[in-house]
C-alpha positions, 0 to 999 in steps of 0.5 A, a space after each residue: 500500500 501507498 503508505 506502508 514505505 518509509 513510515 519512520 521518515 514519515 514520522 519524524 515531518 513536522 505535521 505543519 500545523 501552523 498555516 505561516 511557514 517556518 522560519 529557520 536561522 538561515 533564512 534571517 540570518 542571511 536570507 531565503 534561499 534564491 528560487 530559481 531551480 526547476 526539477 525537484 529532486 531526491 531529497 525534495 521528494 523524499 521529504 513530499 513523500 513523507 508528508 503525504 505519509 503522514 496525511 495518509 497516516 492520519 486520515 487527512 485524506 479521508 476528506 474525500 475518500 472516507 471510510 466507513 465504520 463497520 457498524 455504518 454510524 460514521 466515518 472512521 478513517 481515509 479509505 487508502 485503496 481508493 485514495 490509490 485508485 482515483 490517484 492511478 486514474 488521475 494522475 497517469 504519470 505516478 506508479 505506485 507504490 510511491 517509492 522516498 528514494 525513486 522521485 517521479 518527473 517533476 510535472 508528475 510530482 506537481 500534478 500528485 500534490 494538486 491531487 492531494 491538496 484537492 483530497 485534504 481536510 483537516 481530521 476532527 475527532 467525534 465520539 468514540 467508538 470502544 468498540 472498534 476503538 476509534 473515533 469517528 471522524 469528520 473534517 475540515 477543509 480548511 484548515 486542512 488545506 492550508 496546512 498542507 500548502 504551507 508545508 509543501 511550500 517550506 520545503 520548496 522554499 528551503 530547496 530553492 525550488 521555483 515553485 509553490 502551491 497556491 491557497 487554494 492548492 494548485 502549482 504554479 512556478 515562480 518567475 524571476 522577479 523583475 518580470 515578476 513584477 512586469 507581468 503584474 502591473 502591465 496593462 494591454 490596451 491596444 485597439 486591436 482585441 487579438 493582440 491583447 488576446 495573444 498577450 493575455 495568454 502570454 501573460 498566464 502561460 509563462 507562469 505555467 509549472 508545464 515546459 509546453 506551456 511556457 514554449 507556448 507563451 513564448 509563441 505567443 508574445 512573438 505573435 503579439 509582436 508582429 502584430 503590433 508591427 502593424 497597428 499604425 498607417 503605413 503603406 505595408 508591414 516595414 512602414 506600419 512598423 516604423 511608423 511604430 517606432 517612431 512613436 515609441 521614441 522621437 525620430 533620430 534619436 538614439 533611442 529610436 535607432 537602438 529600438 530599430 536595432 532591437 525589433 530587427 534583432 528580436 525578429 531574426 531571433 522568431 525566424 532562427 529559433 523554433 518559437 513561431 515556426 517549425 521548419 527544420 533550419 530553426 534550432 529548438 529551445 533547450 532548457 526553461 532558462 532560455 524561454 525565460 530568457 527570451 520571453 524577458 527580453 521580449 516582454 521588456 520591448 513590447 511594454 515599453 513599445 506600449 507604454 510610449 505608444 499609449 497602448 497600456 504598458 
């Protein structure tokens, strides 16, 4: 059964009863670790695995799968083999049984711990039964959900691990902060719906914990950028798109020339790597680094293009 590995580990995790998470002498002294690394691994998920050792352990679970008392007077504990079975079913990409020293892929890790934070409560003892000595139980979803989010989130935390669990328990990675910050505070209020529409979709995609999902934001905001090429009179795409940039920046000046330099340099870059189209000359993009990369730069240009334009920014 699931929760028949590692049961000492499991024993000695903190139960993370506290929604604040914990402060450790590091994190004042010096500071919270950078959250900057994208696969979460062996010691991560041994200590992901013995937390949720521990909900099993305790009937947090049975929140949603509950089991029943023999006699049919109440619920007494988490019903594991459907707890398994729903989470096979699911979350395709888990095997069971989960092993402390055998991590699952990272997107497989995040999917387990929505499954989880979707399935939990916090356990409330009722009346006992001498019987069966046990209590009867029911549960509160509340706190049970926060408590699971906060000590799911200290060890990603304390692992620099750039992703975290949201109140209401879905992953979701963390951004490098100046773009952060950026994707914010930026407003799209272009006259043209779909650019708004492309850069929208952008925007929420780039957060995503899923590669194929930032590859997509990042097809996205290329998009957006070629379409804002043509938002202004002129007599085609090259003359709408200086027409652009000469409102972006007083004509002549250097600033006008390096965001020339720039939309040229950005647009060789759609056309030399795999982001709007697939042709077998285009190099892929290797590593989230390098989205996260070329999605910063790009962002910073058409924010600032907007934002010169009056088109939000």
């Amino acid at each position: 059964m699931l929760y028949a590995n590692n049961i000492g580990l499991a024993k000695t995790l903190l139960r993370g009863k506290n929604k604040k998470m914990t402060s450790y002498f590091t994190d004042r002294e010096f500071g919270p670790a950078p959250r900057t690394t994208d696969a979460i691994d062996e010691r991560v998920w041994g200590g992901l695995h013995a937390l949720i050792q521990t909900r099993l352990s305790d009937h947090s679970f049975g929140y949603r799968f509950p089991d029943q008392c023999p006699d049919g007077y109440g619920m007494s504990g988490c019903d594991v083999q459907s707890f398994e079975r729903v989470l096979l079913a699911e979350v395709p990409g888990i095997e069971l049984p989960l092993r402390w020293d055998n991590p699952p892929g990272t997107p497989d890790i995040l999917d387990l711990l929505e499954f989880c934070a979707a399935s939990i409560g916090e356990p409330v003892e009722g009346s006992y039964h001498a019987f069966f000595r046990h209590h009867h139980l029911s549960w509160e979803r509340e706190s049970g959900l926060a408590n699971f989010v906060a000590a799911v989130n200290v060890l990603f935390s304390r692992n620099g691990i750039a992703y975290e669990l949201t109140p209401a328990g879905q992953a979701r990675r963390l951004l490098p902060a100046p773009l952060a910050d950026a994707l914010t505070t930026t407003l799209f209020s272009t006259e043209d719906i779909e650019t708004n529409r492309l850069l929208e979709q952008a925007r929420n995609r780039i957060s995503s914990p899923k590669p194929e999902d930032r590859q997509d934001a990042l097809e996205k905001l290329w998009d957006a950028f070629e379409r804002l090429k043509t938002l202004e009179s002129g007599n085609g795409k090259a003359a709408q798109a200086n027409a652009l940039l000469d409102r972006a920046a007083p004509a002549g000046s250097k600033f006008r020339e390096m965001l020339g330099e720039e939309a040229k340099a950005l647009t060789a870059i759609g056309n030399s790597f795999r982001i709007r189209h697939s042709e077998t000359t285009q190099e892929p993009l290797t590593t989230p680094e390098q989205i996260d990369y070329l999605f910063t730069r790009m962002f910073a240009f058409v924010r600032q293009v907007l934002k010169a334009t009056g088109r939000g920014g």
